[in-house]
C-alpha positions as CSV (number, residue, x, y, z in Angstrom):
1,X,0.0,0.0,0.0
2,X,2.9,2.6,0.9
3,X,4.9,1.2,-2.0
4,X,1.5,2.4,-4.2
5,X,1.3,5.6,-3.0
6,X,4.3,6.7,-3.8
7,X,6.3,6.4,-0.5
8,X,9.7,5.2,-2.1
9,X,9.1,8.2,-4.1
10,X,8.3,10.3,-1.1
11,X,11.8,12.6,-0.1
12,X,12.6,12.5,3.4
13,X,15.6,13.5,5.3
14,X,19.0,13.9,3.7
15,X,18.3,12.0,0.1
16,X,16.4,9.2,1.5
17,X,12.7,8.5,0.5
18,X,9.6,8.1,2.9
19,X,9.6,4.7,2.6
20,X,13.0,3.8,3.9
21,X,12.2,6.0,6.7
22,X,9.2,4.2,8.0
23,X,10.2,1.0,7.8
24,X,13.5,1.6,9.5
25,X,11.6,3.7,12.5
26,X,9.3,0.7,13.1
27,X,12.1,-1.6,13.2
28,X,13.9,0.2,15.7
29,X,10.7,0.4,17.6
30,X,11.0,-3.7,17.6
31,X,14.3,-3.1,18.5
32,X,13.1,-1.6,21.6
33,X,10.4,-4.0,22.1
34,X,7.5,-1.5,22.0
35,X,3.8,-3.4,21.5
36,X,3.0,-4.3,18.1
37,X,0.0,-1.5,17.7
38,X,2.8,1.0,18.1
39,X,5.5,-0.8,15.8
40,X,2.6,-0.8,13.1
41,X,1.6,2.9,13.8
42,X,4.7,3.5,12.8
43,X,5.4,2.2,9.7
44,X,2.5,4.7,8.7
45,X,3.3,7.6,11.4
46,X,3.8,10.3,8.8
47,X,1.6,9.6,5.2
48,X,-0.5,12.1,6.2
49,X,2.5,14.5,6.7
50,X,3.5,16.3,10.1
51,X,4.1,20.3,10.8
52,X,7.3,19.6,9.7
53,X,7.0,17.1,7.1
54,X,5.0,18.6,4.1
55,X,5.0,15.5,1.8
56,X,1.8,13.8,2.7
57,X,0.7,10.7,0.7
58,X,-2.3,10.9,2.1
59,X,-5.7,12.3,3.7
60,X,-8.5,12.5,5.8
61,X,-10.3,10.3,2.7
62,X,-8.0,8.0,2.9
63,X,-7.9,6.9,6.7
64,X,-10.2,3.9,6.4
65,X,-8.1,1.9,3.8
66,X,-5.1,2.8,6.2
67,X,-7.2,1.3,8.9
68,X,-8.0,-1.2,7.3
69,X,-4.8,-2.4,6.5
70,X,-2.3,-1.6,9.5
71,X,-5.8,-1.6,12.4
72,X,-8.0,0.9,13.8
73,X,-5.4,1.3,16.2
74,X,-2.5,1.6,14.6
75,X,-3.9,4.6,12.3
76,X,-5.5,6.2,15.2
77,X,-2.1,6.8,16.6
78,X,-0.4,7.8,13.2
79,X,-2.8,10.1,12.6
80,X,-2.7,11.6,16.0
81,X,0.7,11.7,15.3
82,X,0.5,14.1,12.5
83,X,-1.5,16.6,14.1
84,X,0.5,16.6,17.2
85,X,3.0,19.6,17.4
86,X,6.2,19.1,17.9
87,X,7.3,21.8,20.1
88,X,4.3,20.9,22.4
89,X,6.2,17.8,22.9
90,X,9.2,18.9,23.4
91,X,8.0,21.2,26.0
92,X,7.1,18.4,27.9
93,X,2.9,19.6,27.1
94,X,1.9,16.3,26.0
95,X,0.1,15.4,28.8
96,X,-3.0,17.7,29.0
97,X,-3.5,18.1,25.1
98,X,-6.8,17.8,25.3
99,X,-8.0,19.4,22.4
100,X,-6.3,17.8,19.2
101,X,-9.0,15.9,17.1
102,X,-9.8,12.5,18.4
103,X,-9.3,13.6,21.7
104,X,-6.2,11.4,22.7
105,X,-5.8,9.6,26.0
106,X,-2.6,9.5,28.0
107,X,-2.2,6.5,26.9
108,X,-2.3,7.5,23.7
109,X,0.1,10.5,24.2
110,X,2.6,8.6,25.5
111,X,2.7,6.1,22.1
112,X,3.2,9.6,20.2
113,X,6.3,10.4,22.6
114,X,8.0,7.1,22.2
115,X,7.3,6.9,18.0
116,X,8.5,10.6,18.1
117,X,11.3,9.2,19.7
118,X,11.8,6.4,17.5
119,X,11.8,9.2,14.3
120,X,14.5,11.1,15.4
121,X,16.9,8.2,16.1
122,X,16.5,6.3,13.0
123,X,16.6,10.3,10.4
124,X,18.9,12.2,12.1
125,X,22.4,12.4,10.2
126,X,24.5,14.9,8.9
127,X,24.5,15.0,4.9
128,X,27.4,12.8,4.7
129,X,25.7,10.3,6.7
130,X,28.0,10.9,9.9
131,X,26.7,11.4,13.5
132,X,23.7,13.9,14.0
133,X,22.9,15.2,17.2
134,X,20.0,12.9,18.6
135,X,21.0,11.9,21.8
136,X,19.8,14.3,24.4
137,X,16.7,15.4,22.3
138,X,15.9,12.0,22.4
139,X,16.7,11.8,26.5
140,X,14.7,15.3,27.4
141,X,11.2,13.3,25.2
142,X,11.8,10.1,27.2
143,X,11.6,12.0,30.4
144,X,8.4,12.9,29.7
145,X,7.0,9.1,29.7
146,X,9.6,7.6,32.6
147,X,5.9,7.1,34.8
148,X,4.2,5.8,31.4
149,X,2.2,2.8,32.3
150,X,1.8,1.4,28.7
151,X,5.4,1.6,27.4
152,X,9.0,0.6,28.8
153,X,11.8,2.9,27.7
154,X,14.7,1.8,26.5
155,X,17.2,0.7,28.4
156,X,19.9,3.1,27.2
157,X,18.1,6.2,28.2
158,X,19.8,5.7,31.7
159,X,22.8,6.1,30.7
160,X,22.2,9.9,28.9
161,X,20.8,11.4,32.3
162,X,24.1,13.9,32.5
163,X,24.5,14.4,28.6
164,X,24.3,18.0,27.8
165,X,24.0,19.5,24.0
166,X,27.4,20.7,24.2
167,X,29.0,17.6,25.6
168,X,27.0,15.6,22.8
169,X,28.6,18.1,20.4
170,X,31.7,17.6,21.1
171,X,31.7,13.9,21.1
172,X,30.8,14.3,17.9
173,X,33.6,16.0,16.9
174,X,36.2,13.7,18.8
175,X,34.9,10.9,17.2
176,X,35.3,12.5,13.5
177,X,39.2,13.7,15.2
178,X,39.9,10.0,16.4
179,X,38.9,8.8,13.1
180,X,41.0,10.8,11.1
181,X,44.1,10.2,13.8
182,X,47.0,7.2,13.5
183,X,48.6,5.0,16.0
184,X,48.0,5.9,19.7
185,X,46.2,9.0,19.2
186,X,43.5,6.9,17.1
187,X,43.3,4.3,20.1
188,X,43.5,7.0,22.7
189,X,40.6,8.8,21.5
190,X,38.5,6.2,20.7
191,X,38.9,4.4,24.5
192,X,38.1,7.7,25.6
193,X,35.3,8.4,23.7
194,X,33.8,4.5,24.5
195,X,34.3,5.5,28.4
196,X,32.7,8.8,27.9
197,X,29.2,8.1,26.3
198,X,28.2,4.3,27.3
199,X,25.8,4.1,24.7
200,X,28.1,4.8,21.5
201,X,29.0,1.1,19.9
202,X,30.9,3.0,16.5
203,X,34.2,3.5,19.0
204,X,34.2,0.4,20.1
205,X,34.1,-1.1,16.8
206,X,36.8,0.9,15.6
207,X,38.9,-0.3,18.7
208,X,38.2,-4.0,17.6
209,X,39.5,-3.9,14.6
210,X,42.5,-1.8,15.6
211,X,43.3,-4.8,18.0
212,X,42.2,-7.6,15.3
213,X,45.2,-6.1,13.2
214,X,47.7,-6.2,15.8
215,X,46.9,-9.7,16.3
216,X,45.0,-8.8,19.9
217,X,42.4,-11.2,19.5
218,X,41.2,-10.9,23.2
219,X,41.5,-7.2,22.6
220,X,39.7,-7.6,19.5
221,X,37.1,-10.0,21.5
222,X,36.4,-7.6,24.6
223,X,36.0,-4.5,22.1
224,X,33.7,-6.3,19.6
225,X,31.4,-7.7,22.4
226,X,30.9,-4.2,24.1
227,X,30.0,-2.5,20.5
228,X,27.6,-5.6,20.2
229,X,25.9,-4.9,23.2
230,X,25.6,-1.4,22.6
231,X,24.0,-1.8,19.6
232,X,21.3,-3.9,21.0
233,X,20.8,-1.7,23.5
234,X,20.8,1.2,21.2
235,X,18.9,0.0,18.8
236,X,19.8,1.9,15.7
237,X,23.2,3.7,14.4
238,X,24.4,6.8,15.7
239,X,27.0,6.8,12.8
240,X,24.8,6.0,9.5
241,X,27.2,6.1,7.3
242,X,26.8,2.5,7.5
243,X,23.6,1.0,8.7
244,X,22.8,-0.9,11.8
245,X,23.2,-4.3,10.4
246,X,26.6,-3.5,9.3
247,X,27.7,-2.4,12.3
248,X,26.6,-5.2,13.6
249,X,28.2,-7.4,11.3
250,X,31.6,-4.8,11.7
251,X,31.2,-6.0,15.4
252,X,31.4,-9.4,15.1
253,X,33.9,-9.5,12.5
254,X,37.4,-8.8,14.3
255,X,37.9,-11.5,16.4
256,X,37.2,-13.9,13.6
257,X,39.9,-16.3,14.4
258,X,38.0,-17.0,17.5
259,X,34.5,-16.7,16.2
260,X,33.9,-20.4,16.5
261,X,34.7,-20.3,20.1
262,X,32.4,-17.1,20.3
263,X,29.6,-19.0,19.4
264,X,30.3,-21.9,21.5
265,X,30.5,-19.5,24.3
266,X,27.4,-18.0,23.5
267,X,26.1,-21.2,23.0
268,X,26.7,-21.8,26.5
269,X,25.9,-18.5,28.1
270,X,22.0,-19.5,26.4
271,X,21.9,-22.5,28.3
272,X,23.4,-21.3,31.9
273,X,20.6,-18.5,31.3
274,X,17.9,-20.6,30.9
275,X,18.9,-23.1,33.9
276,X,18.8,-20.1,35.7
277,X,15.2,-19.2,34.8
278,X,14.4,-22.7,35.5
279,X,15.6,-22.6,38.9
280,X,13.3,-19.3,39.5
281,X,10.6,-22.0,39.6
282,X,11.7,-23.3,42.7
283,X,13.0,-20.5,44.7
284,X,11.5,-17.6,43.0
285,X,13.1,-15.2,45.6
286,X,16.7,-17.0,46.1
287,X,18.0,-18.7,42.9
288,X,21.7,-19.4,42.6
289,X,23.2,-18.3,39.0
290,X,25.0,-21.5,37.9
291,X,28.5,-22.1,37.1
292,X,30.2,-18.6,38.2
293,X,33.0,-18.8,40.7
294,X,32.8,-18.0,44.3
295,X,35.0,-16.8,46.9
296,X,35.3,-14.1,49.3
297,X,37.7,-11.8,47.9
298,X,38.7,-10.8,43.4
299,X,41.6,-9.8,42.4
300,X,40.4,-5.8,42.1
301,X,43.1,-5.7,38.7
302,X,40.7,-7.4,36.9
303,X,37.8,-5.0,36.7
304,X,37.8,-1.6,34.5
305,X,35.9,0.5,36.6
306,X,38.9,-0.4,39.6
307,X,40.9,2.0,37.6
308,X,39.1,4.6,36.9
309,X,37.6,5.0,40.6
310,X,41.1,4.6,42.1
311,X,42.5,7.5,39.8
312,X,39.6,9.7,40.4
313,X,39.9,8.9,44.4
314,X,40.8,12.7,44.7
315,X,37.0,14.1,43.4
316,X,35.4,11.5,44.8
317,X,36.6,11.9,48.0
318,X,35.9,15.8,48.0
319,X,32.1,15.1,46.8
320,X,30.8,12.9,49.3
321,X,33.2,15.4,52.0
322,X,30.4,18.2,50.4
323,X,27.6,16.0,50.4
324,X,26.1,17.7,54.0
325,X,24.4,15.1,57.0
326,X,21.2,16.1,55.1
327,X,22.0,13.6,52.4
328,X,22.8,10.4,54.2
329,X,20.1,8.3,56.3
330,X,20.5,5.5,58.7
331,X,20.7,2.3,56.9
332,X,17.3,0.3,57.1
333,X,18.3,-2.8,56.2
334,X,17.5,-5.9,58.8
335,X,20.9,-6.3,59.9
336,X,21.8,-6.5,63.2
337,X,24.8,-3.9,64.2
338,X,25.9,-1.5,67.0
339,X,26.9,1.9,66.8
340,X,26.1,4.1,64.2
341,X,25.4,3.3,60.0
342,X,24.6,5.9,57.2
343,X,24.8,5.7,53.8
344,X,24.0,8.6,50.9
345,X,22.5,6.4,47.5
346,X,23.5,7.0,43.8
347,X,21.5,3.7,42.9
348,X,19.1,2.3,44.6
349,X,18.0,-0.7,43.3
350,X,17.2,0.5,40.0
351,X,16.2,3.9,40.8
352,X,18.8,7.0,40.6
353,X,18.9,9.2,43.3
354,X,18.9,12.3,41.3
355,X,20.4,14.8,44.0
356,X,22.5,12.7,45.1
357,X,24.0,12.2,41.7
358,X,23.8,15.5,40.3
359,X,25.8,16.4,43.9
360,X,28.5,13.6,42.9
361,X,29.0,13.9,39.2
362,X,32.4,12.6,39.1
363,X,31.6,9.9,41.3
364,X,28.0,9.1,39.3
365,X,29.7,9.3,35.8
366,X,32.2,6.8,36.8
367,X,29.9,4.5,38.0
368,X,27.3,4.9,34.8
369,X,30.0,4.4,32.7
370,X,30.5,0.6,33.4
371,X,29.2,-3.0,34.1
372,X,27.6,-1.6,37.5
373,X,24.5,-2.9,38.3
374,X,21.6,-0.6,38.2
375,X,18.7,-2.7,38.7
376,X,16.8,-4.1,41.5
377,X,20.3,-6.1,41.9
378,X,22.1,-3.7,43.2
379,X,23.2,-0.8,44.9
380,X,25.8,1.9,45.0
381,X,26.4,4.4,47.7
382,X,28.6,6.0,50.2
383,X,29.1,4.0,53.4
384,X,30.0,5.8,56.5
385,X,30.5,3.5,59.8
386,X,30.8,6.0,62.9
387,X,33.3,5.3,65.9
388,X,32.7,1.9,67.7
389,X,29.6,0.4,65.0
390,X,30.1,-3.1,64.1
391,X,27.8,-4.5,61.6
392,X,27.0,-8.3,62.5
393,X,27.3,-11.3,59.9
394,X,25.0,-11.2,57.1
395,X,24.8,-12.6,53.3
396,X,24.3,-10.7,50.2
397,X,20.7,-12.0,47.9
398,X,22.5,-13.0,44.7
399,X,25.6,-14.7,43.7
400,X,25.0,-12.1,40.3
401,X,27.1,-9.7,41.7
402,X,30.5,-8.7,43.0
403,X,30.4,-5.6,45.4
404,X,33.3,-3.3,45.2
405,X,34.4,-0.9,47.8
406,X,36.7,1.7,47.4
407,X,38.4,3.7,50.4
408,X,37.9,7.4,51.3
409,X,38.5,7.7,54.8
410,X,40.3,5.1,57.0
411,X,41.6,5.3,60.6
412,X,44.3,3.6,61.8
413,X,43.2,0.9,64.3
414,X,41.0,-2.1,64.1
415,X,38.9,-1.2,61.6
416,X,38.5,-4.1,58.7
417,X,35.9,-6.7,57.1
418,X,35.8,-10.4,56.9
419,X,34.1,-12.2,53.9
420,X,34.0,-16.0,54.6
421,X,37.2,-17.1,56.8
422,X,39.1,-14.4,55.1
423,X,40.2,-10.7,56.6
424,X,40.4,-7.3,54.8
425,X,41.1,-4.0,55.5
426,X,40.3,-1.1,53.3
427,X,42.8,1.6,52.1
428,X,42.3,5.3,51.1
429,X,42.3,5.6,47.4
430,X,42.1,1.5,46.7
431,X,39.3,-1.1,46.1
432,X,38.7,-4.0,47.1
433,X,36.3,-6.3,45.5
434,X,34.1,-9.4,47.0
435,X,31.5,-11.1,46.8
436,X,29.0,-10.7,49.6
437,X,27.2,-13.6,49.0
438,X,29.6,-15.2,51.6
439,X,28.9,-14.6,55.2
440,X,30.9,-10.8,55.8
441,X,30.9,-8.7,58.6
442,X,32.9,-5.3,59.0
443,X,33.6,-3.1,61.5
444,X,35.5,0.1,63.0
445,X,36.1,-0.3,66.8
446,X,38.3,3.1,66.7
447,X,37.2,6.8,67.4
448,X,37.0,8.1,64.1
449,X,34.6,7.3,61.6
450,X,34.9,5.5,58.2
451,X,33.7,5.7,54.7
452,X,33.7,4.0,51.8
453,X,32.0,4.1,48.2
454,X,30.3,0.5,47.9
455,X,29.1,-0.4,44.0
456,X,27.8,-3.4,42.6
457,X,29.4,-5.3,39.9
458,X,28.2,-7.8,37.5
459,X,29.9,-10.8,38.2
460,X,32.9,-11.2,35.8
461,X,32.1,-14.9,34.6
462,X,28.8,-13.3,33.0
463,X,28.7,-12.9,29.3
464,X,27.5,-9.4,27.7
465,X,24.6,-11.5,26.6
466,X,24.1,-12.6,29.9
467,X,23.6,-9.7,31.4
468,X,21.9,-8.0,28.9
469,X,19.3,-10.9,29.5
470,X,19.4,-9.8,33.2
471,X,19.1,-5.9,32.6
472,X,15.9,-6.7,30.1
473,X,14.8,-9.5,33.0
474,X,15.5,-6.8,36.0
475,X,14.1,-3.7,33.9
476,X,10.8,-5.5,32.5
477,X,9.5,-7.0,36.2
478,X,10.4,-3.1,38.0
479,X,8.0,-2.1,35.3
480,X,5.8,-4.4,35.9
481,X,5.8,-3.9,39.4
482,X,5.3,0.0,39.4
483,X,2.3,-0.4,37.4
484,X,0.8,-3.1,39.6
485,X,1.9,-1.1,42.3
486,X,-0.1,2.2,40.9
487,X,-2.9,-0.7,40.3
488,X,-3.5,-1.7,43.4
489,X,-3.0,2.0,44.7
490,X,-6.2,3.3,43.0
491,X,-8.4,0.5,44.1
492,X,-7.7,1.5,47.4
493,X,-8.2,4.8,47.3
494,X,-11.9,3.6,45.2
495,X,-12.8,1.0,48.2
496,X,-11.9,4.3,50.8
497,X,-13.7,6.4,48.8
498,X,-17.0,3.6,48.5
499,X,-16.7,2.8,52.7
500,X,-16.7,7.1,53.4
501,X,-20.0,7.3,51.1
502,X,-21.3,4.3,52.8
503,X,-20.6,5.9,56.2
């Protein structure tokens, strides 16, 4: 039908046609596992033209045979799309536009905001097909729809929450410079780049290859696996001078001396994931992930993030120093302990402590920028133990994840943790890293207090698939839960309402 109107003859954004366009913005929307009634309200979101798109291939006449061929549904919302205005949505207005035609529900609104959303990822580009700048436009919409009860955002909209326009800018630009660079300065500025924006796979593929020539083929490995798993996550390219298959493909491609044993281990990764479901049957609340190692203390070398909080120790240190008593709170958790026990969240179990955060940006960045967990899994904070606390034996919920800890005021004295039968003490400016699933206790029997920055690390022996399994898992039941949750919350407040009338 799009094909017989004219779409592939359509124009659309920087030489493309209409066609291309919708087909490729309801993909991504797949991508991002939106229902299917948005996915097909897509593929026909702008035949009847927008205030900014003028080349309509179609009309009021003509919504019936749309209807009939993508669902009542489906062109409802496309239609409702093209009489939405743009700068009402991004003004964050969409939800009390109450007098477009058709009179749109929240619901309703909130399909327009992620399809919007969808449109600007897949189009924008710079003439030559390099990077356009999407990323924070695309952020500012998605805020508007976080408490949506219909849709889930995607994943990687977490980790834009402290991209500005002018950072995004110049990302852009640092890419194009890396690109164009040799040698080190190429490799430099393309690890810096991955660390910098999380989301961006394009880096990482470059840095794949660079290691797949050198003859790197873990390097090539590591690097091709993260720009994988930001491509899933991202769902589309952010450089389309290629498309998203090919960067896919481009991913994969490096380590091709080892891509047998890729598969096998991906292969195997499938299976562990699904015994792990499995188990959920029987201990819904306390399943054990199968086949990782466990011990009480990991060598802290291993893990990226190690490095990065060790060498920003400094900022860190003098953020949570400025954080103020008002921001910490006396832990709640049921474990037994003497003395005194605060803590200040980044993380809590899947939600961001905005305040917190924006109060701690070095400290926040660091963490955002790497396999931390940031779902119901885990946690990160600051830790502060006053003089003479002990916190008593206690286990950790999952054997998913690996707690660090890194050191930002010590005392001298007896002041240490034990995980299983082994001891630790923590140093200023150094992590440690284990896994709390063992029985641990710490303590601080001196007269000065002691804090720490605690985050939670995906276990190492998980696969990027893995956990990308997890984080849709994790991300998909907190959904579910908030909107049961808000259920269950109205109900009440009708059966209050019902027993004051009765009264």
């Amino acid at each position: 039908m799009l094909t017989a109107r004219g779409a592939a003859a359509a124009p659309h954004a920087q030489g493309r046609n209409l066609l291309e366009h919708l087909i490729g913005t309801a993909e991504l929307l797949g991508r991002w596992r939106q229902p299917d009634t948005i996915r097909r309200a897509a593929l026909i979101h702008s035949v009847y033209g927008t205030d900014v798109y003028r080349h309509a291939i179609a009309g009021e006449g003509d919504r019936a045979e749309l209807a009939a061929v993508a669902g009542e549904d489906a062109e409802r919302l496309a239609h409702l799309f093209a009489v939405t205005p743009r700068r009402m949505l991004f003004a964050g207005t969409h939800r009390w536009l109450r007098g477009l035609p058709g009179d749109p529900s929240r619901d309703e609104l909130d399909a327009i905001v992620i399809m919007h959303m969808a449109n600007i990822a897949e189009q924008s580009r710079q003439p030559d097909g390099t990077p356009g700048r999407w990323l924070v436009r695309v952020r500012d919409l998605a805020a508007h729809v976080f408490d949506s009860e219909t849709i889930m955002l995607p994943a990687f909209v977490g980790h834009l929450l402290d991209l500005t326009a002018a950072a995004e800018a110049d990302v852009r630009a640092r890419y194009l410079e890396a690109l164009g660079a040799d040698g080190e300065a190429r490799s430099t500025g393309l690890a810096l780049l991955a660390a910098a924006c999380p989301v961006l796979a394009e880096p990482c593929v470059a840095l794949a290859e660079t290691a797949a020539e050198r003859g790197d083929a873990d390097g090539a490995r590591r690097w091709g696996e993260q720009a994988r798993r930001r491509l899933l996550a991202l769902g589309t390219a952010w450089d389309k001078r290629q498309s998203y298959e090919e960067w896919l493909v481009r991913a994969e491609r490096p380590a091709g001396t080892i891509s047998a044993a890729a598969t096998s281990a991906r292969q195997r990764a499938h299976s562990r994931f699904h015994r792990y479901l499995e188990s959920l049957l029987d201990a819904p609340s306390g399943a054990v992930y199968p086949d990782v190692e466990s011990m009480p203390f990991h060598d802290p070398g291993q893990f990226e993030i190690v490095a990065e909080l060790e060498a920003n120790y400094e900022a860190i240190r003098n953020e949570v120093l400025a954080l103020g008593e008002m921001r910490f709170q006396r832990e709640s958790e049921l474990i037994e302990r003497t003395g005194s026990w605060d803590v200040a969240f980044l993380h809590e179990r899947g939600r961001r402590n905005q305040e917190v955060c924006d109060a701690c940006p070095v400290t926040a960045s660091t963490i955002e920028r790497h396999r931390t967990i940031r779902t119901h899994a885990g946690l990160s904070y600051f830790s502060r133990m006053r003089a003479d606390t002990h916190i008593a034996a206690h286990r950790g919920p999952t054997n998913l994840r690996l707690r660090c800890h890194l050191g930002i005021i010590v005392p001298e004295g007896d002041c240490g943790i034990r995980v299983g039968d082994e001891l630790g003490r923590w140093q200023e400016g150094r992590c440690i890293v284990f896994d709390d699933r063992h029985e641990h206790e710490a303590w601080n029997h001196t007269a000065a207090e002691r804090i720490v920055l605690i985050v939670d690390l995906w276990h190492p022996d998980l696969s990027p698939d893995e956990v990308r399994w997890l984080e849709s898992m994790h991300v998909s039941t907190a959904f579910h839960a908030a909107r049961l949750s808000r259920y269950w919350a109205r109900n009440d407040a009708a059966a209050r309402l019902a027993a004051g009338g009765l009264a």
